[in-house]
C-alpha positions as CSV (number, residue, x, y, z in Angstrom):
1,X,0.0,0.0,0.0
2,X,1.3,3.5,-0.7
3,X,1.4,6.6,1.9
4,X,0.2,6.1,5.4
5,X,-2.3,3.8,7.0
6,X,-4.8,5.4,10.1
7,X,-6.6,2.3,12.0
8,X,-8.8,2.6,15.3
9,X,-7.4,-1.2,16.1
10,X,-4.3,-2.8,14.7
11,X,-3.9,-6.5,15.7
12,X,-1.0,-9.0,15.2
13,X,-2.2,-11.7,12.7
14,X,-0.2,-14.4,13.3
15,X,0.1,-15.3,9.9
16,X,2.6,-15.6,7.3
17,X,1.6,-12.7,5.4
18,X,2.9,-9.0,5.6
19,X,1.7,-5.8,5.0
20,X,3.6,-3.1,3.3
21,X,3.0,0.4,4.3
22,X,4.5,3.4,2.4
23,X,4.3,5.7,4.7
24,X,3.5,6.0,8.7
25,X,1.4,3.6,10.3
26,X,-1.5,5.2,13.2
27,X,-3.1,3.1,15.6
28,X,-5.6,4.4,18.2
29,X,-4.9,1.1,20.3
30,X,-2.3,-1.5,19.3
31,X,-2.3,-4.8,20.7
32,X,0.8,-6.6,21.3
33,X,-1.4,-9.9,21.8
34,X,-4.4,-11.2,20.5
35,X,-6.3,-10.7,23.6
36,X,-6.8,-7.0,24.9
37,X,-5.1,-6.5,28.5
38,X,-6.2,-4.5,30.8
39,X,-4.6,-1.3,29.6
40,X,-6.5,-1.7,26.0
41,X,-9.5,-2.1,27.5
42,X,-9.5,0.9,29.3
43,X,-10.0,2.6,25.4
44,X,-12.8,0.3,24.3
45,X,-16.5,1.8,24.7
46,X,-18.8,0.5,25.9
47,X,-16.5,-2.4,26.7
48,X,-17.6,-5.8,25.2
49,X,-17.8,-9.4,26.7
50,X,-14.5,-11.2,28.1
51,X,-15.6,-13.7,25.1
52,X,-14.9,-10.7,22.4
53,X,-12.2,-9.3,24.2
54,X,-10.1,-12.4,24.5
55,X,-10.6,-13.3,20.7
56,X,-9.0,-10.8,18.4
57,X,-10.5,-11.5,15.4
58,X,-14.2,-10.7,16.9
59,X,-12.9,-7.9,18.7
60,X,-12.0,-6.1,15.2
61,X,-15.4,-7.5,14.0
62,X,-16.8,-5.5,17.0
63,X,-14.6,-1.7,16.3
64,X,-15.1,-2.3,12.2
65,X,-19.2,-2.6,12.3
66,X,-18.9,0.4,15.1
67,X,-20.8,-1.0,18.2
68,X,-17.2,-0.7,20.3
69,X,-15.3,2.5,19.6
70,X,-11.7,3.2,20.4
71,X,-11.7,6.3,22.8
72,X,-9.4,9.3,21.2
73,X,-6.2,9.6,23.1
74,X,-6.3,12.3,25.4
């Protein structure tokens, strides 16, 4: 992809793909797992389950269709 790449939610994979960026990537919250501690949860509104928050993939399902939104840092 070229120039930069804004996200609410980035998420490690785990797969063998990559991504290429061209320019800066900009996270609201990053995970460095795929379960959100509780430091990442603290930016998720209204916070969901334990069952969404410790599965990565519905997490993201959960910030893309909008009904958890990451909080703007302040």
């Amino acid at each position: 992809m070229t120039g930069d790449l804004e996200v609410d939610l980035l998420v490690p994979s785990g797969s063998d793909g990559s991504l290429a960026v061209g320019g800066e990537v900009r996270a609201r919250l990053r995970l460095e797992s795929s379960t959100a501690d509780e430091e990442a949860r603290r930016w998720l509104e209204p916070l969901p389950s334990n069952k969404v928050l410790d599965n990565f993939w519905a997490l993201c399902r959960e910030v893309g269709s909008g009904r958890t939104k990451v909080r703007p840092p302040p």
